[in-house]
N, C-alpha and C positions, 0 to 999 in steps of 0.2 A: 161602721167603725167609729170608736170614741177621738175627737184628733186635742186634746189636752196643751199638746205641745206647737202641734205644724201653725195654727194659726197666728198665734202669737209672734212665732218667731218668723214666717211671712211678714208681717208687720212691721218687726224692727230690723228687716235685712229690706224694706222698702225707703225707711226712715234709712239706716244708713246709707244708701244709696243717695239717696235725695241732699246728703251732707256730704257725699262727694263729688255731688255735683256730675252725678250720671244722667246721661239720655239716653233714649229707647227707641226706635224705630220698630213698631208693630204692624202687621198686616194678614188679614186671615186667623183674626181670633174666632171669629166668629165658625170657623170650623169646626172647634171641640165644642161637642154637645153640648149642652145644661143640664142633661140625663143621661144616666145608661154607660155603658160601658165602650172603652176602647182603649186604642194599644199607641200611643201617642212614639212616632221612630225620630230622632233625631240625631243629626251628627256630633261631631265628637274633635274639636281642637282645639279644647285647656280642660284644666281639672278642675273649672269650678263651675263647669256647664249646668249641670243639674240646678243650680242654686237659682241658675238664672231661665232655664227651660219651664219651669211651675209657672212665671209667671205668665207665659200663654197663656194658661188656664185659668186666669182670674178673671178676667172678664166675663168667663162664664162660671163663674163662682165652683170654679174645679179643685180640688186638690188632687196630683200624680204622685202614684206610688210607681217612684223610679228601682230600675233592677240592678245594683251594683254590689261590683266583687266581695265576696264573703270578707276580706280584709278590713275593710271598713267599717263592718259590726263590731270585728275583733276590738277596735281600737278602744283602749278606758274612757275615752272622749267621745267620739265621733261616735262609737257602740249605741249604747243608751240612747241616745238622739236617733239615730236611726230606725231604731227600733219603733222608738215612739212616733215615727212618722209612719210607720207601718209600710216601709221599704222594704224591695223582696231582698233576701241575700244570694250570690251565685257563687254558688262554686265552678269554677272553670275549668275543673277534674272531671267532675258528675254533678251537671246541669240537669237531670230529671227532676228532682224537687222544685228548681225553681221556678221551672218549666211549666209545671203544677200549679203551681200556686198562684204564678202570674195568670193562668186559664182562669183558675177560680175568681181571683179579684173581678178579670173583665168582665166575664161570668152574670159576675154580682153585682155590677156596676157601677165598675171604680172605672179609671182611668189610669191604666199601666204604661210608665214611660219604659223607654228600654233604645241604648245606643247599639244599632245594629252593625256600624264598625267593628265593636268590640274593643279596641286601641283608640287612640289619640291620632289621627293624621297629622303627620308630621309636612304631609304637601298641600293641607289645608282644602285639599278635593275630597270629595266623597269616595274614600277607600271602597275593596269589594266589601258586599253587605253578607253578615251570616241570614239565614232563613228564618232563625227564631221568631223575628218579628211578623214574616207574614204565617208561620204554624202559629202561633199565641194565636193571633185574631183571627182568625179561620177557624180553629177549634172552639175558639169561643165565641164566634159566632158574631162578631163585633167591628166597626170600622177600624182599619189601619188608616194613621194621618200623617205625613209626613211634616215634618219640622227640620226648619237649619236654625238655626244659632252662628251669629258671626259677633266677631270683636271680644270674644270672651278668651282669644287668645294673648291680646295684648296682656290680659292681667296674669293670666300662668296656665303655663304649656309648656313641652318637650321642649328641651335643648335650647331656652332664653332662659333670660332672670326675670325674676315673678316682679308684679310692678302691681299687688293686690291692691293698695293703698291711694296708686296714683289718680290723681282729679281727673273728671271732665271724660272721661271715656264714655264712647257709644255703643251702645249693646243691638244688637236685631236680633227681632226674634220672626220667623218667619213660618205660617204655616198653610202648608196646601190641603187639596179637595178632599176627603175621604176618600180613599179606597176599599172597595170590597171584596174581599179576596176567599177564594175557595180552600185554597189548599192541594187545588188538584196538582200541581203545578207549580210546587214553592221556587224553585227557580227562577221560573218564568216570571213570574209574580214578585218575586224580589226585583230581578231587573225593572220591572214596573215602580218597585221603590226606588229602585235606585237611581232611575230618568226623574223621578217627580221632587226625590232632592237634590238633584244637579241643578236642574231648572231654577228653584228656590233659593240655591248657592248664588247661579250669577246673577239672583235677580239682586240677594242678600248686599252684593261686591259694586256691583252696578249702583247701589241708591244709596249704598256707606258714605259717609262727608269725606273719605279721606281717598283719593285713587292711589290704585296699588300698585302702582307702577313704581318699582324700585323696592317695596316696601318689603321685609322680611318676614310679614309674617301673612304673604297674600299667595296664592297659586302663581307659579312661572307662567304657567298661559295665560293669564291675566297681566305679565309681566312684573310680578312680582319675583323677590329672592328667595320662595321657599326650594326644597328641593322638586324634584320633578315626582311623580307617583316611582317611577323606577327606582328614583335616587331615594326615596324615603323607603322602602320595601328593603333597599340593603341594608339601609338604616336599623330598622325594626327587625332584620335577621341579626343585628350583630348583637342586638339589644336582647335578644332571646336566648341568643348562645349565651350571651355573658350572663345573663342570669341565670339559665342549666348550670354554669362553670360554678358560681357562686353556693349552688344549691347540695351541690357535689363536692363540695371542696371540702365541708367537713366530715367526711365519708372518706377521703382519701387518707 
């Protein structure tokens, strides 16, 4: 693939960082190949994870073609950029295209990101995982590597005020062992993702400069003030409704 645009703006979203005065705790870069294809799964608590999840992959001079909602192509802005990064689009109606397509990339050896929450956790734990992540890399034949991402909440996430701008914030980015996964067994095999980025979380929470104890955007069990998994799942049921309602409301 031609990348005209990804490298570039890599670059100056490194540069900006470094003028806000960001720091990065890394560990287990050395996980994603220097070749070859795979399905790179990580969590999901702000909306600007992806921006920050590629840079795993620099140290081994990777670029991830992340999978996100068809909405985001739509956008006049965000569209064209997207595209030029050679991002997959999903529709959340009928995911067989993108399903496809992500096969193909690993395939051919790119490296496919893709949030297997699918949502944003709101209790900042590793929600249940959808399967796509361990069918993608099964089908294609390719390592599954788990990845967390923490602190990318403080800058914008669910139900706070975005704080994109503020200095001096620490970003982790954490990545575990390959797995190799069949497919006999996607469930199985998911819950296998799903222990190997819990593991990653508390190692993520445990080595952050800041303990979360009190802090609102840390898991309760950690004692922190998020809601609990139960309390955030009502959360996201009302959040679903109210969007059904919205969606129907010019139809009434």
């Amino acid at each position: 693939m031609r990348d005209l645009t990804y490298p570039p703006v890599i670059v100056t979203a490194k540069t900006l960082f470094k003028l806000l005065g960001m720091r990065f705790q890394m560990s287990g870069t050395e996980h994603i190949p220097r070749s070859g294809g795979a399905v790179l799964a990580a969590n999901h608590v702000g909306y600007v994870d992806f921006v920050f999840d590629g840079l795993a992959a620099q140290p081994s001079g990777r670029l991830v073609r992340f999978m996100a909602k068809k909405e985001a192509f739509e956008h006049p802005v965000s569209g064209p950029l997207m595209r030029s990064f050679h991002h997959i689009s999903v529709d959340r109606e009928n995911g067989e295209d993108s399903f496809r397509q992500a096969v193909d990339y690993a395939r051919s050896g790119e490296i496919v990101g893709i949030f297997p929450e699918a949502t944003i956790s709101r209790s900042m734990e590793i929600k249940e995982l959808k399967t796509g992540a361990v069918r993608i890399a099964a089908e294609a034949g390719v390592p599954l590597i788990p990845m967390v991402t923490w602190g990318t909440q403080l800058l914008k996430t669910k139900d706070h005020p975005s704080d994109l701008w503020g200095r001096g914030k620490t970003i982790a980015l954490h990545v575990g062992e390959p797995l190799m996964v069949t497919g006999a067994d996607p469930v199985a095999e998911t819950e296998q993702l799903h222990a190997a980025m819990s593991a990653l979380l508390d190692k993520a929470i445990t080595e952050y400069p800041i303990a979360p104890e009190g802090q609102w955007w840390a898991p309760a069990r950690h004692g922190g003030l998020a809601p609990t998994p139960e309390e955030a799942a009502r959360l996201d049921a009302e959040e679903k409704a109210a969007r059904a309602a919205r969606r129907s409301a010019p139809e009434a």
